[in-house]
N, C-alpha and C positions, 0 to 999 in steps of 0.2 A: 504494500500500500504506500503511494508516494503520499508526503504532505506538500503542505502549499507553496513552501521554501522550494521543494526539489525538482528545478525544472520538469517537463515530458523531454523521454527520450528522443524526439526529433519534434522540429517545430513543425512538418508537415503531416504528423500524426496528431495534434490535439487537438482531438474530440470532443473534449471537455469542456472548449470554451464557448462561450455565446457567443452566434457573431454577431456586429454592432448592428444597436438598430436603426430605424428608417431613419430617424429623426436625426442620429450622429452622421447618417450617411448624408442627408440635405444637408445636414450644417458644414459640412467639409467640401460640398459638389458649391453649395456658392462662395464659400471662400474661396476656392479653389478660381473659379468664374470671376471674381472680384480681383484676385490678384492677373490672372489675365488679361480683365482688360485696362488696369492699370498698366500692365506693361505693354500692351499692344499703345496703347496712349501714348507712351511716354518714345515705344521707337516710331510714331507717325513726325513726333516732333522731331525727329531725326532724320529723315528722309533728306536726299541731298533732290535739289531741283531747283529751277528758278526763281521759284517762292520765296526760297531762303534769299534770296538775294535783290525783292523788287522795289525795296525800302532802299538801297544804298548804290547810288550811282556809280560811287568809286569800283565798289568790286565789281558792277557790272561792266565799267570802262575797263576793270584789270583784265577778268575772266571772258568775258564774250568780246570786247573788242569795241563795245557802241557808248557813246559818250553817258547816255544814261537808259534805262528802262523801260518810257518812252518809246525810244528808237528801237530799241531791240524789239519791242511786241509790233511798232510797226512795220518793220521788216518781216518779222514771224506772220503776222495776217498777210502781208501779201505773198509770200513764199505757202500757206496754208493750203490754198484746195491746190497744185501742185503735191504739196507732201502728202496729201492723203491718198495719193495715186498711185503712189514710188512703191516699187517692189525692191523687195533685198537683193542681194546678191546673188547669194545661194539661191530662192526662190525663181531667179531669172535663167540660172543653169540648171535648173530642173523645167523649166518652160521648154527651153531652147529645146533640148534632149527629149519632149515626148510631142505629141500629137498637137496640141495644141487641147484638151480636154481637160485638163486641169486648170482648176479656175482659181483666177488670180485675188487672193487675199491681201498682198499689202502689206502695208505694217498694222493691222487693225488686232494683231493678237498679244502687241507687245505690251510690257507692265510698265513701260513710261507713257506719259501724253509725249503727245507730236511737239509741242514745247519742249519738254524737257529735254528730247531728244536732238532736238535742233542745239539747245544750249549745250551740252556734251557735245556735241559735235563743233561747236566754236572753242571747247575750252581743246 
């Protein structure tokens, strides 16, 4: 007969224990939920993009090249229904190479906006 001190001989045999109830299990699934989206929060505010940068002319004249903010979105709108057009690279040698049946996607599946993209592509 073990006592309470004496461990179970392996922790994947004990039988003995209750498992928790619903109520410990909720209180752990939103904590749990709570601390995710605190940190989903905290890396949105991390994200690197234009955004970070439409408050300060300087870095925009360092990084993209245009005197200010301004100018860079109005270059970006006119260069815009143009870039919604544009096929990758890769995607344009898989054109080349078949029938013509596959149908041209674009950049519409990437995880930047067409801004941010354009601004990487100036730094």
């Amino acid at each position: 007969m073990l006592s309470e001190e004496t461990p179970p001989p392996h922790p994947d045999h004990e039988y003995a224990a209750l498992p928790p109830s619903l109520q410990d299990l909720l209180e752990e699934a939103r904590k749990t939920i709570a601390d995710q989206e605190i940190l989903i929060a905290e890396l949105q505010q991390q994200l690197f993009g234009v955004s970070n940068f439409q408050s300060d002319d300087k870095r925009i004249s360092f990084y993209a090249g245009f005197p200010d903010y301004a100018t860079f979105k109005a270059v970006f709108m006119a260069l815009q229904p143009t870039a919604e057009n544009m096929v990758g690279w890769s995607q344009a040698q898989r054109l080349k190479h078949t029938s013509g049946e596959v149908i041209r996607q674009g950049f519409s599946a990437s995880k930047l906006s067409t801004m941010d993209q354009f601004f990487l592509l100036l730094l």
